[in-house]
N, C-alpha and C positions, 0 to 999 in steps of 0.2 A: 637165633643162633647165639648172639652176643657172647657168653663167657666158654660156650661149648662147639667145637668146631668137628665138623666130620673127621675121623680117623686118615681116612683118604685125602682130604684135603691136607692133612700133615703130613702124609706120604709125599705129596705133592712136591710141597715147598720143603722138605728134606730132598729128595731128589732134586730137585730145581737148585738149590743154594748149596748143597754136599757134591752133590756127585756129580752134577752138570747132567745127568742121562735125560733127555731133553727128551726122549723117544718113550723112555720109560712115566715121565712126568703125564706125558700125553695117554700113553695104558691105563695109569690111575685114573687119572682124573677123567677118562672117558666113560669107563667102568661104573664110577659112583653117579655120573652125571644117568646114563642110561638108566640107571634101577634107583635113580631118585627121581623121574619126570617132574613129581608136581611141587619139590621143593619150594619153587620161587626166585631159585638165582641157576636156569637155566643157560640164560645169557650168560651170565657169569663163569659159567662152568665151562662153556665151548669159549669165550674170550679167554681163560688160564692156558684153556687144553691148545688156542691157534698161536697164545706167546709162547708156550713152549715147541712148538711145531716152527714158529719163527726163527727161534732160537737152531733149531736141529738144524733149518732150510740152509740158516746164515753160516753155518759150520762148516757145513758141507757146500761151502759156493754158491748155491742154490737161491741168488741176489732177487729174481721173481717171487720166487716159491715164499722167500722171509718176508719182501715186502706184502705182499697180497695177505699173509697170515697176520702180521702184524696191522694195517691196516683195516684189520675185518675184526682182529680181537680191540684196536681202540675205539670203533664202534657201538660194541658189545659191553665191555667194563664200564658200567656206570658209575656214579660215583657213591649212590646209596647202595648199590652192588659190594662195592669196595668197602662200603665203612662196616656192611655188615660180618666182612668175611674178614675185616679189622687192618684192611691195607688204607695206605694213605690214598686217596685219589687222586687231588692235587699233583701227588709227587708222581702216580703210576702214568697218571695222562701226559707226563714230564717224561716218563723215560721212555714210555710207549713212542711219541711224537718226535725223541731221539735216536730211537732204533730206524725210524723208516726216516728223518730225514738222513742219517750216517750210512744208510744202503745206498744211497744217489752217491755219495763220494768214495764207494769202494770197491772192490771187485772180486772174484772168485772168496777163496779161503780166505782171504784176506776180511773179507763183511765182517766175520764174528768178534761180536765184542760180548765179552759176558756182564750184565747186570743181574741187580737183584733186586727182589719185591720190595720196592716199602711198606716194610710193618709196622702197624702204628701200636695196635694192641701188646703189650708187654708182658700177657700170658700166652698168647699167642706166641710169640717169641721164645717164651722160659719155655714152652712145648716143643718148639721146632729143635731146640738146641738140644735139650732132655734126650727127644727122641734120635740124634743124629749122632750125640754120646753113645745111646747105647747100640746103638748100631754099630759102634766103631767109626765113626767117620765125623769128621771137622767141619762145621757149620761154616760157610763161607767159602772154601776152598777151592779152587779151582786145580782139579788135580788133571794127569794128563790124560786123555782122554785118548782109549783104543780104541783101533778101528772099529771093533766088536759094537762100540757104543756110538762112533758117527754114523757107522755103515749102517744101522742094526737092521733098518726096512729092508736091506740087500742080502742080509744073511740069516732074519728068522726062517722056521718052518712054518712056509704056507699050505703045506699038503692038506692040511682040515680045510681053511678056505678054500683052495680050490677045489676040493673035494666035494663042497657043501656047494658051491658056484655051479657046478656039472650036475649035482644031482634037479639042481631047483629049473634048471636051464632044460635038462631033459624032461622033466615034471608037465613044465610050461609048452614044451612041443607034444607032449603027450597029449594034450588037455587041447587044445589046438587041435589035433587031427580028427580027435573026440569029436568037437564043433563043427565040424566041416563035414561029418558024416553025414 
């Protein structure tokens, strides 16, 4: 990887640091992870995709849901994971280990505290900002966040999912009565 980072992965930490869409951060980076299997920072890709799922949890009060994500993504983030994807480790295993111990002292909507990734890599960096310019949106910002973006697991369109759930559900009983024959 060194000077060349996934596309998606800049999606990532542009949403993650711009826009806070914490739900959205989670879409990317599940994406790339899925249809890159044998990359090699597997791990790494579900630890990014469970801080920002932490993140969403802690917004939304959700004090279980943050810790259990964040405690499962400091697990996973290694630290040669992190240098290759050009974050600090040091610093990530610092704030990781300050998200779940600041869940024990707080409550509801109250949990969320926003950080962000320590970048160490400094093109890494000229990239995230590059790309959050031309997007229109300010690198660091903590802008205010609609429902549309805390809520968002409550108000996408599930109809394909559960569309795809019923047929595979019916499929499996089909195949089932088959066997019993």
């Amino acid at each position: 990887m060194g000077e060349r980072y996934p596309d998606a992965y800049i999606d990532y930490l542009v949403e993650f640091h711009a826009t806070r869409d914490y739900f959205e951060c989670h879409e990317i980076l599940e994406e790339y992870w899925k249809s890159h299997p044998d990359d090699g920072l597997g791990d790494a890709w579900v630890g990014l995709i469970q801080l920002a799922v932490g993140q969403y949890h802690s917004r939304r009060g959700n004090i279980s849901g943050a810790r259990k994500m964040f405690a499962s993504a400091e697990r996973r983030l290694t630290d040669e994971h992190m240098r290759r994807l050009g974050l600090d480790a040091a610093a990530m295993k610092a704030i990781v280990a300050e998200a779940i111990s600041a869940l024990a002292e707080r409550s509801g909507t109250s949990a969320y505290r926003r950080f962000d990734l320590p970048i160490a890599d400094p093109e890494l960096l000229r990239m995230c900002r590059e790309a959050s310019r031309l997007r229109g949106l300010v690198w660091g910002e903590e802008p205010r966040p609609e429902a549309a973006v805390v809520h968002r697991h409550k108000l996408r369109d599930r109809s394909g999912v559960i569309a795809a759930r019923a047929a595979a559900a019916e499929a499996k009983a089909r195949a089932r009565n088959e066997g019993a024959r």
